[in-house]
N, C-alpha and C positions, 0 to 999 in steps of 0.2 A: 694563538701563540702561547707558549707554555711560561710561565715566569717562575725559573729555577728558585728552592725555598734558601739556596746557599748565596753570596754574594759577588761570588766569582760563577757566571754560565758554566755549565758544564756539558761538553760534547761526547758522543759516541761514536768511536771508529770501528766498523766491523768489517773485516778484514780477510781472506779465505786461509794464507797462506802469513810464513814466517822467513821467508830462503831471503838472501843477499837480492832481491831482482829489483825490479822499477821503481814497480807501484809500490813494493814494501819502504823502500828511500825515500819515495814522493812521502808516503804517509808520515814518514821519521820529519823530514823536511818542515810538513806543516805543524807537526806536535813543538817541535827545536825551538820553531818563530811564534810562536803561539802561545806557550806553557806559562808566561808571567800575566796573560790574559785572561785563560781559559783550564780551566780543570779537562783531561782526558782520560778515559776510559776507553780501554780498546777489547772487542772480544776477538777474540783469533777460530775460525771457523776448524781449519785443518789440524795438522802437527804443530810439533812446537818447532824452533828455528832458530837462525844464527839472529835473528833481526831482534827478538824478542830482549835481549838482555840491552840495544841498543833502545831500543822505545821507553823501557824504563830508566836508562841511564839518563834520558830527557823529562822523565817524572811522570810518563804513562801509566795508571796499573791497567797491567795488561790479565784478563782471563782467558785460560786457554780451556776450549771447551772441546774441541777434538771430537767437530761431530758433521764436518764435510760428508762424511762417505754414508753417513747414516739416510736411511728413506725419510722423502719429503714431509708426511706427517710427524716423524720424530722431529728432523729438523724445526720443523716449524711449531710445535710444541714446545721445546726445550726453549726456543729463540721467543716465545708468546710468555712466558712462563719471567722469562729474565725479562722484560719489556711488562710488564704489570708492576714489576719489583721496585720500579724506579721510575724517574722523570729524567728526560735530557731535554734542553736547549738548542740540540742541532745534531744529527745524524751523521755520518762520514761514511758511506760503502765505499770500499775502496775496490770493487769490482764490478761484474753485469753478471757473472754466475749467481744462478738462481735468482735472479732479481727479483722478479713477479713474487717469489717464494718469501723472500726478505722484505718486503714491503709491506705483504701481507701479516708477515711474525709484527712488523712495526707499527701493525694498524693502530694501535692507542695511542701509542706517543701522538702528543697535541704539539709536535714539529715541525720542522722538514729535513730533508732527507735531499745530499750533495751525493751522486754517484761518480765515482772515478772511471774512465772508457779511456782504455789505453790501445787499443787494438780496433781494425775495422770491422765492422757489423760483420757478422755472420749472415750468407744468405742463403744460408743451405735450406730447401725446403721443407724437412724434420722438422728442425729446428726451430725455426717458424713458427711452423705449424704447435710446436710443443710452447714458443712463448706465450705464443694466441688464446692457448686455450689455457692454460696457466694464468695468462693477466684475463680472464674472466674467472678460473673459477678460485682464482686467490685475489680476487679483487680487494683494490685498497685506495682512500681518499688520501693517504700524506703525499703532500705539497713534495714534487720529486723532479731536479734538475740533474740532467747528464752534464758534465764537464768533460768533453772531447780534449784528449791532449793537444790532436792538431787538428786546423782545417780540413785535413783530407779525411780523416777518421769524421769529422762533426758533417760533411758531407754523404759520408755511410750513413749516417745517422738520420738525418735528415727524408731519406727517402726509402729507410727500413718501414715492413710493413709494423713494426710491435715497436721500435723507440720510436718514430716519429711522433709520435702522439706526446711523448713527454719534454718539456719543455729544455733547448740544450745548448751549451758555449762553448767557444774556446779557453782553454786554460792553460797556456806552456808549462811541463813540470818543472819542477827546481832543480837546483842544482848547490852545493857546496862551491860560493864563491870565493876565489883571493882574493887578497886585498893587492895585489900587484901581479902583476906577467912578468914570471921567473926567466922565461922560453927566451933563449941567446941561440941564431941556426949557427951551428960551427961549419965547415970546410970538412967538408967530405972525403976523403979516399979513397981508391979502390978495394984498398984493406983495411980500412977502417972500420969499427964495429958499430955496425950499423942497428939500430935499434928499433924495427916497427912493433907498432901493437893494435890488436882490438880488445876492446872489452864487450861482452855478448853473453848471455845463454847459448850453452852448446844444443840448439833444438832446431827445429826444421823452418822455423820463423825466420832465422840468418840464412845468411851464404856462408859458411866459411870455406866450404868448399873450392867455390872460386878464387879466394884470396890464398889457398895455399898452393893449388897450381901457379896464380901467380908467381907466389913467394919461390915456388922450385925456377924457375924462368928467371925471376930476380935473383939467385944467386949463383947466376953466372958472371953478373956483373961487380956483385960485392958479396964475394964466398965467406968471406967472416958476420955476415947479419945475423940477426936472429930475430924471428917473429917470436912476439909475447900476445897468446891469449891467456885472457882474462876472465872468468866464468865457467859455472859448469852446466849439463845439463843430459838431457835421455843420451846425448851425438857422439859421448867425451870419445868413445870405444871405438866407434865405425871411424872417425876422426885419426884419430891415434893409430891408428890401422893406415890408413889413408895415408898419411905420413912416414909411416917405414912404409911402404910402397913407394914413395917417390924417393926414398933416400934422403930424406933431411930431420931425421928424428935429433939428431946433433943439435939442430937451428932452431927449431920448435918447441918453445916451451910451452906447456899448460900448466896457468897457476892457480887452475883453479878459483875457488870464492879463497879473494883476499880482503883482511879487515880493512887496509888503507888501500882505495883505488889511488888516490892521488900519486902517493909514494909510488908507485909504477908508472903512472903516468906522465911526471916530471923528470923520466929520467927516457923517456921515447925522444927519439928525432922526429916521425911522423905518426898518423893515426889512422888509419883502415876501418872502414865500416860497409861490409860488403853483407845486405841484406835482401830482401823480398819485398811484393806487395804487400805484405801480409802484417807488414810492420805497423805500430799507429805513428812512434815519433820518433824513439830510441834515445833514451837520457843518458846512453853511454856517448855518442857525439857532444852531448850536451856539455857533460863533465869533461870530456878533450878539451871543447873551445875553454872552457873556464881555465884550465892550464895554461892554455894560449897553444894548444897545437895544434900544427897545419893537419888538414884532415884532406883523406880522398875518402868521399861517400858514393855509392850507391846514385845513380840517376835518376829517383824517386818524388812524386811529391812532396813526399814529407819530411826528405830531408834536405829540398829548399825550401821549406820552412824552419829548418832549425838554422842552416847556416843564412834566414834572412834577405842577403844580397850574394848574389853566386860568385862574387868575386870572393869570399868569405869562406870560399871551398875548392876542391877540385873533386869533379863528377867524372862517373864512369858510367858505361852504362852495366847495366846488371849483367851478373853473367860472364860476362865478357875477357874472358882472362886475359888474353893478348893486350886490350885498352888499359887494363889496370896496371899489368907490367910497367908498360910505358909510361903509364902517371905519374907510379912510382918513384921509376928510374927520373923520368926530369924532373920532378921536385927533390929529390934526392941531390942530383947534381945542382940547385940552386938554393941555396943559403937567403939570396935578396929575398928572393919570391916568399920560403918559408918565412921568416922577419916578417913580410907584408901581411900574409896570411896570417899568421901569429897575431898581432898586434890587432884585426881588426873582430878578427874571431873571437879574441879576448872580447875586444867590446861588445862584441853580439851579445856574449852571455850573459854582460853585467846589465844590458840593457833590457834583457829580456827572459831570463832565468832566474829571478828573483824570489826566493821564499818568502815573503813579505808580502809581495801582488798575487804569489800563489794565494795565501791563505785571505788575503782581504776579500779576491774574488770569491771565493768558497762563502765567505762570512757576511757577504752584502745579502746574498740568496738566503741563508738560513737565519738571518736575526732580520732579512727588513722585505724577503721574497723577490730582489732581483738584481 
């Protein structure tokens, strides 16, 4: 184990990517709770991004090296290169791209080394095949634990032919807690401006698809709503197309990456999260319950694990436009219900969404190995 020459540890977050999405929050999360502990140091693999100016507003310096797309020898020279330069106290990947490659660049660090898996294994047989031979011929001894965001992802993991070998947990990501539940359900009307939203990447990992057919079905009942997405992504086009086809480009907002999700999110009546298998947790449900809003998710493993106890939610099943309509519509027309839901969702997240047991778990593993 490495004993930093400074008196504050010092970690390394290396990181692919800089955009408004998860994992870039999860990592912002851990740096926020951390920073009067722990010195950070982040290398940013890709482009630069909106996240970048947030990471050091928490006292990251962050190097942007903009070398994702370069061939694996460069890569892994350049990353060998800056890894000779210096000593860390603990590792942070905040991905599984190129892993085998990155562990290799990290072979001298006398660390370990916490991987972020926000997504289910890949079992495409390439693929595989390509980590297979990657974790032989970039072979590398640093001590390296996966942190599965959920059970159903740490289950991928488990029984992949190239992670299982590496030792791996569960770790809820964080979230941006209140300190109180704002969420009052008002009295509804048929004309009243009804307010749903999701927050997502526009990308093929979601459904949005389904929830705007919904949304056209739902405004026959209450023609003044307006659905708010939130994020962007490769979809925004085909999406927005989509849209003026059913005739509700009026109703449909996309706001695109906003700097405050919250301030969006405290002014929704409900919250939609209509996704795929494909997903590993989805920290945009996570930040609803924190708000306290009643949510309809997705019939998925992994998101009865975020809402906990399924009274904590209302499930659809995937797909399903017709089911989700109807969700809609009767928690729409019930105020008690939302209040109930409200109130316990909030607790979920204070319970279980914590920046604080994110990063202690992370930091049991890299200062004592478990």
């Amino acid at each position: 184990m490495n004993l930093a020459t400074t008196a504050v540890p010092r970690l390394l977050h290396i990181i692919p990517f800089a955009a408004l999405g998860g994992t870039e929050k999860d990592c912002f999360y851990f740096i926020e709770s951390s920073k009067d502990d722990y010195n950070h140091t982040i290398w940013l693999l890709g482009e630069a991004g909106p996240m970048i100016e947030q990471w050091k507003m928490v006292g990251a310096d962050v190097n942007m090296l903009n070398i994702l797309n370069f061939s694996q020898q460069t890569i892994c020279k350049r990353l060998s290169l800056l890894s000779l330069a210096d000593d860390y106290d603990g590792i942070l990947y905040w991905s599984t791209i190129k892993l085998p490659l990155i562990r290799y660049a990290l072979r001298n660090q006398r660390c370990r080394m916490a991987v972020h898996v926000g997504n289910p294994a890949n079992f495409d047989l390439l693929v595989i095949l390509k980590q297979m031979f990657e974790h032989v011929f970039y072979s590398s001894s640093i001590d390296t634990c996966l942190f599965a965001c959920s059970g159903y992802v740490l289950q991928t993991l488990k029984i992949h032919p190239y992670y299982r070998h590496f030792k791996s947990k569960i770790s809820y990501n964080p979230v941006r807690l209140l300190r109180s539940n704002s969420y009052k359900a008002r009295i509804i009307e048929k004309d009243s401006n009804v307010i749903i939203g999701m927050t997502a990447r526009l990308d093929p990992i979601k459904d949005h698809r389904t929830l705007l057919l919904a949304f056209k079905k739902f405004l026959n009942y209450y023609p003044r709503a307006q659905l708010w997405l939130l994020g962007d992504g490769a979809l925004r086009e085909s999406l927005q197309q989509l849209v003026i086809q059913l005739n509700i480009a009026q109703q449909v907002i996309f706001w695109g990456n906003v700097d405050d999700v919250y301030e969006k999110l405290l002014q929704m009546d409900i919250f939609v999260y209509s996704t795929t298998p494909k997903e590993g947790l989805g920290n945009a449900v996570s930040e609803a319950m924190a708000c306290g809003l009643p949510c309809i998710v997705s019939d998925l493993p992994m998101m009865h694990e975020i809402a906990g106890v399924d009274s904590n939610a209302v499930f659809f099943k995937p797909g399903n436009v017709d089911e989700l309509t109807e969700k809609m519509l009767k928690l729409i027309a019930d105020a008690e219900t939302r209040n109930i839901i409200s109130h316990k969702s909030f607790e979920r997240a204070i319970a279980a969404f914590d920046a604080k047991r994110y990063v202690n778990e992370r930091i049991q593993f890299l200062m004592k190995g478990y």
